[in-house]
Steps between C-alpha positions, in 0.01 A plus 500: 500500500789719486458901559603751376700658691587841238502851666275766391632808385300695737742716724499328836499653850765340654394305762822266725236191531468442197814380414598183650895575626716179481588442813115456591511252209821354541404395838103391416622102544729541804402758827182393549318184683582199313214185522652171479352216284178388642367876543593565119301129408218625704505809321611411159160430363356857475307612202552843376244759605358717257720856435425749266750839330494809561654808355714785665693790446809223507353355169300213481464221854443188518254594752165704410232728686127423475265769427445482858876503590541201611734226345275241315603176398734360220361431118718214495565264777853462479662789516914412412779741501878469363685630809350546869597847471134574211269401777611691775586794317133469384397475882657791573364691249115411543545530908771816522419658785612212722866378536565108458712235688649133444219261582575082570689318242350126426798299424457109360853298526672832530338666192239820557237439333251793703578825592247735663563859501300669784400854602736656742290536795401097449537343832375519838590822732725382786373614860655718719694389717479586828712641766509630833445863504694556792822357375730785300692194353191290395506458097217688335317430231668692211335752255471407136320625222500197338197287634310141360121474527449174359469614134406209268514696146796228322563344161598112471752412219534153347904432395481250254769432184603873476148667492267589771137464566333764701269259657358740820440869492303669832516899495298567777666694738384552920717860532549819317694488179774760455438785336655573109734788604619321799602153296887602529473478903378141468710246626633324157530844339798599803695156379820714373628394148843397429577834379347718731713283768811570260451916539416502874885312468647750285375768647640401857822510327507838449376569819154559443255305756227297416259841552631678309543215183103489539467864448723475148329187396186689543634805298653258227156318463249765524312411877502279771285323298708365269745363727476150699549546868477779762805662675429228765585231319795704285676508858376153613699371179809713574486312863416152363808588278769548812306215637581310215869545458518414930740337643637388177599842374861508597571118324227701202756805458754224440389325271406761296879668520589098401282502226636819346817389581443145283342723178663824537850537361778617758215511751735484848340469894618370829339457850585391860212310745559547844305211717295381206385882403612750245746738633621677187508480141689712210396506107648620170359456175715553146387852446603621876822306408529632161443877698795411760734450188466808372369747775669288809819716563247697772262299733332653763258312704250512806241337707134565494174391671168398538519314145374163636246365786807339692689856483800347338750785411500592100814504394565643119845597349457791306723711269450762159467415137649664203105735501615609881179274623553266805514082396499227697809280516287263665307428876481312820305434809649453815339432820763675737721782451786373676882438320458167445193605255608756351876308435293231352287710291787671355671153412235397333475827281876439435437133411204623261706782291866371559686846534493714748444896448670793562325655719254431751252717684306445812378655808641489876327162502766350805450127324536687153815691611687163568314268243662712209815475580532147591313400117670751283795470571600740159261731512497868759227527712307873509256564761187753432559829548123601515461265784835648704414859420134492620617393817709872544192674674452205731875514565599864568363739708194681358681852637747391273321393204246773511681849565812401296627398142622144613293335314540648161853475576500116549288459237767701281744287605416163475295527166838662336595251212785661409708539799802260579501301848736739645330821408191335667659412831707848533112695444345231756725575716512861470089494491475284864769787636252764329228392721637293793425225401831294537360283772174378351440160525256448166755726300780310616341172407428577199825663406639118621266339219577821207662215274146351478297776417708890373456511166878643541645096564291374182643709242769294332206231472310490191164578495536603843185773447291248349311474834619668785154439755280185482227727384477270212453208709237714683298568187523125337378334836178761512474440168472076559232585818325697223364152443562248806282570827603339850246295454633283215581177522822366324419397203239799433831737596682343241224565208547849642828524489502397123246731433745735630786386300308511224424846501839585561588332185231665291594812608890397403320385167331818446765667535719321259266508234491899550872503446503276180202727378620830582656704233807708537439880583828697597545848646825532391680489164739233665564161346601361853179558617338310219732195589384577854134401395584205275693328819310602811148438586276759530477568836918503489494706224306805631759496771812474271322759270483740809901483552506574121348785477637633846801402360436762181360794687643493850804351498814693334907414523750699659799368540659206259870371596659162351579274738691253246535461181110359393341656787365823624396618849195734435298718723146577475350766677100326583226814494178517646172590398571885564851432277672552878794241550425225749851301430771440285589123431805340376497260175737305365482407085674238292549604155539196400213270621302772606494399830372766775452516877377774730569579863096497562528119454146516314584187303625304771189597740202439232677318205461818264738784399432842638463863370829578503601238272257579237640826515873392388382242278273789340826712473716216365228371280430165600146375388465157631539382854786275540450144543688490891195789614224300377404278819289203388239550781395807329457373144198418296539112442590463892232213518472229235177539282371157636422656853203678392320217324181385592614144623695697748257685679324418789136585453438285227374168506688321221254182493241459184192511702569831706655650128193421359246598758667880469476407110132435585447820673667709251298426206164487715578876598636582161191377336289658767647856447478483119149427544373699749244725339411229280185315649445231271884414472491468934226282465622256236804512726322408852298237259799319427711543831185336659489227264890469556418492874261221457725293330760517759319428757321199357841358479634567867548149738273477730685288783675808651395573877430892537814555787693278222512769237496783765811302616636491149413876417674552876834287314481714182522825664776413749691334215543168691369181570387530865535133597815469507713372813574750768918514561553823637244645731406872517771733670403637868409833489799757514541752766759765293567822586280669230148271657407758723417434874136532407441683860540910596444623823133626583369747648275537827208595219581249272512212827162672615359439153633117422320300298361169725699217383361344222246181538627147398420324149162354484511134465306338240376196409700311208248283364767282404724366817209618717692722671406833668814677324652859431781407267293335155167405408365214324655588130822531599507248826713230297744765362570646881527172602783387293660823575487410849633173428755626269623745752515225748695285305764758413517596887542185580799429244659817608487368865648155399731658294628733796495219732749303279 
């Protein structure tokens, strides 16, 4: 007979055994003990035992209670099912305090044709081993609270043409059974689903550990009861994970910058192996390429750390949009911070974008300060004036420093962007005489270097004040270890880093859809000022607008002389707050294409004109911004539309079945929240989501090994096929200058106090290889095995390789 298998509408209380998870189910013809022909004859001639159905708060079993509690017998001897998956669910649901394994699988000319399905604690308890008790390095027996006891409560199913035939049921049971609030500690409730696997992942990519992704998976469910798994086996999985990825994760990360690289248009990366192991590697997608071309007249860039597990030195080139928010041009990862990296880093960003910018900006880095040069051949080097001014307390006496002006004085100095060169060196000069300083060594060496960092030396370059520290730099790199941990291996840094990127570019987006949505509000009755808003962006705008207004109320002319015969040599006398005059600045007008320029140099410094422009065009009634003062960098359409599409951003899975699984989700929580109050509505929904469920599952293969599909959930969360030939081994683990020496000197307290060292691994017995072991176990003896060999192999190659 066939049974009906229809839930009852009867709200459930949600129990984890009774739902059979796939990979128990995938694997139900595979894991277990497989008898070969003559045991499956011998056997083969059962008769099914009597079984009878029972009722639960599940809806209706296959599987019934007496009215003395026990299971009777069937009301009809043969007792088929359509899938394998009916019966067992329906063991499970009569016997739920008790957690189930994978029994022997009878196999006749290599087709199953029995399956028993056992109690968990089914099988004899092994004895303890013993040990000398005077040996500190004797094995000992290990504690466990997992334990057998020779449990015999199992169900026997006949396989036969697509149905099966329950034809042995035995619930009696020789231990305790586990109690109904504790069934989501049992051992098949822990297995961790697909999805919950899929979080702990996300989560670690924004830096949240596997503790704390229980704790919000707890808060987004309602209690730890509605979530498979305990924060023990949320960090085993984030272990198995690095585990996983291995030895294999530096050939992993490149295939996955290949495979972008084959689907993604303009997609551009290059890396060098040194002795068969990555040494460095630089990528550039369209958008950071799309960014140089219109933002890459400025680049300032700098190394940080602790990104990666091998400490490989994060290298990402930085510089400002047209909002005055940091992008990324693009990124590398070298393993030493020597010249020859760095040069070939930097030829690889040239090879990537083509042009080379303006301006670059980097630290005292020694290998930077003679990389730079040697690449960009066009372009001025500026050095961080943050990092050299810090060092002035360090440098100069602390008498000095402390009980004079010296420092606001230097600081005075070299932060003045409107002085020439030669008015800088005269006051230098005159400020080392001041305070007797003429034969300092630090001040002299840095006066040597002035063409590389006074703001003085950059002012004929445009957009010299763009950036004038590598604070930028500073802020972008926290802002990518926001997400990566030291920890990370390779490939799981590089889903951080385009989590990264793609905040960055939703926060660009964001920001361009406020401009294109924000209406036009002006504080002045100026036309110019409207123009200003239809070109600029907003953040550009609310600058521009500033130099407008200042322009109207503190800015006035004093003197106007003609220099020829279309243009005028006007001065403007610049006000402060307290209408006292600061300074009085020189401009020169065309009357005929309305051309202007001032002796502050605003446009030339940060690409747009100053106050005491506005203030001449406002007296010679010019209400649009010529076309020559309009830099393109600062303009609305800067970036083509396409850049902020969906297809271009990097947190979204573009294949169908990840589109619709978020699909999926969407309308389950939409229907959800419209129905919340309503109790018959949730029910009809759980009615049919159940149904849905049963469906599903009845149509699942069933020749799937269990560390098969946790292999295959492993490959759909890394994003790569993991059996893939190993090229290019994993790079030796860096020793930079920002690692740390890991060591500080102790006290005689701290020595008195020091921890014993601690004890070695205990070894273990891998039921496997037989081994006493403190490396692997039996489930994943094969997989460190081949590791091993792997590792081998590639060692051995190297060696060869060297040797020819």
């Amino acid at each position: 007979m066939h049974v009906d298998c229809s839930r009852s509408s009867e709200a459930p209380v949600r129990s984890p055994d009774v739902v059979i998870s796939n990979n128990f189910m995938n694997s139900a013809f595979n894991d277990d003990q497989v008898m070969d022909n003559e045991e499956a004859s011998q056997d083969s001639h059962m008769q099914p035992m009597t079984v009878a159905v029972s009722g639960s708060s599940h809806g209706p079993s296959m599987f019934a209670e007496s009215s003395g509690g026990q299971l009777d017998g069937p009301s009809d001897p043969y007792f088929v099912f359509d899938t394998l998956r009916e019966p067992v669910t329906g063991f499970l649901t009569s016997l739920i305090s008790f957690s189930v394994k994978k029994g022997q699988t009878k196999v006749w000319n290599g087709i199953p044709t029995h399956k028993y399905l056992r109690c968990s604690k089914y099988g004899k308890p092994q004895p303890k081993r013993t040990f000398d008790t005077l040996d500190e390095s004797s094995v000992k027996h290990r504690r466990t609270n997992f334990t057998w006891c020779d449990c015999k409560a199992s169900i026997l199913v006949s396989i036969s043409n697509d149905s099966y035939t329950v034809l042995s049921f035995n619930d009696i049971h020789n231990h305790e059974l586990v109690e109904s609030y504790n069934r989501d500690l049992s051992k098949i409730s822990r297995n961790l689903s697909f999805s919950t696997k899929q979080f702990i992942h996300n989560m670690s990519l924004n830096r949240i550990g596997p503790m704390r992704a229980y704790r919000c998976l707890v808060a987004l469910k309602g209690g730890h009861h509605n979530v498979n798994g305990t924060p023990v086996d949320f960090k085993n999985f984030s272990h198995q994970l690095r585990i996983f990825i291995g030895e294999r994760d530096a050939q992993v990360f490149l295939e996955r910058l290949r495979e972008r690289f084959d689907n993604l248009p303009n997609f551009y990366f290059d890396y060098t192996v040194s002795n068969g192991k990555l040494s460095s590697v630089f990528w550039a997608d369209e958008i950071s390429k799309l960014n140089y071309k219109a933002f890459g007249d400025v680049l300032a860039f700098d190394a940080t750390y602790s990104t990666n597990r091998y400490k490989m030195a994060f290298v990402p080139f930085t510089g400002v949009d047209h909002h005055f928010q940091c992008v990324t041009f693009g990124a590398g990862l070298i393993s030493t911070e020597s010249i020859e990296s760095y040069v070939w880093l930097l030829k690889a960003f040239l090879k990537a974008h083509g042009t080379q910018p303006t301006l670059v900006l980097s630290d005292q880095d020694p290998s930077m300060l003679q990389a730079v040069p040697m690449v960009f051949t066009e372009s001025r080097h500026r050095l961080c004036m943050w990092h050299i001014m810090k060092k002035l307390p360090s440098k100069i006496s602390a008498d000095v420093i402390d009980n004079t002006d010296l420092r606001s004085c230097i600081h005075r100095l070299v932060w003045n962007v409107y002085i020439k060169p030669e008015t800088f060196e005269s006051r230098w000069n005159d400020l080392l005489q001041t305070f007797g300083l003429q034969d300092h060594s630090w001040l002299n060496d840095m006066y040597n270097i002035k063409h590389l960092w006074v703001p003085a030396y950059f002012r004929e370059l445009p957009m010299c004040c763009l950036m004038k520290t590598t604070s930028r730099c500073e802020s972008s790199n926290a802002a990518f270890k926001v997400n990566s941990t030291s920890a990370n291996t390779l490939v799981q840094f590089m889903m951080c880093f385009e989590n990264r990127a793609d905040s960055q570019r939703y926060r660009q987006r964001v920001s361009e859809y406020k401009t294109s949505s924000t209406m036009f509000t002006g504080n002045t009755d100026l036309a110019i000022e409207q123009h200003a808003f239809a070109i600029y962006t907003n953040a550009v705008f609310a600058q521009v607008q500033k130099e407008i207004i200042k322009g109207k109320f503190l800015c006035y002319i004093t003197n106007q002389t003609e220099s020829s015969n279309s243009s005028l040599l006007i001065d403007v006398t610049h006000l402060d707050k307290r209408n006292n005059i600061t300074n009085v600045y020189q401009v020169t007008y065309n009357t005929v294409d309305q051309s202007a320029s001032c002796s502050c140099r605003n446009f030339t410094r940060i690409g747009y004109l100053c106050r005491h422009v506005f203030c001449v065009y406002r007296l010679k009634n010019v209400e649009r911004i010529p076309p020559q003062y309009i830099n393109d960098r600062w303009r609305r359409d800067a970036l083509p539309k396409h850049v902020f599409s969906i297809s271009s951003r990097y947190g979204v899975n573009p294949h169908a079945p990840s589109v619709m699984r978020n699909e999926i989700l969407d309308l389950v929580t939409e229907c959800v929240d419209v129905a919340r109050t309503d109790e018959d509505a949730l029910a009809k929904l759980v009615d049919q989501l159940r149904d849905f469920k049963i469906n599903v599952l009845s149509k699942q293969p069933l020749l799937t090994t269990e560390n098969e599909s946790n292999e295959c959930q492993m490959e759909e969360i890394v994003g790569q096929p993991i059996n893939i030939p190993v090229e290019v081994a994993n790079p030796k683990v860096a020793r930079n200058k920002g690692c740390g020496t890991h060591t500080r000197i102790s006290g005689p307290g701290e020595k008195a106090k020091a921890k014993p060292p601690k004890r070695p691994k205990q070894l273990r017995l891998c039921k496997r290889c037989g081994l006493y072991v403190d490396d692997h176990d039996s489930r994943n003896c094969l997989t460190v095995a081949a590791m091993k060999a792997a590792k081998a192999a590639a060692e051995q190659q190297r060696q060869t390789a060297t040797g020819d």
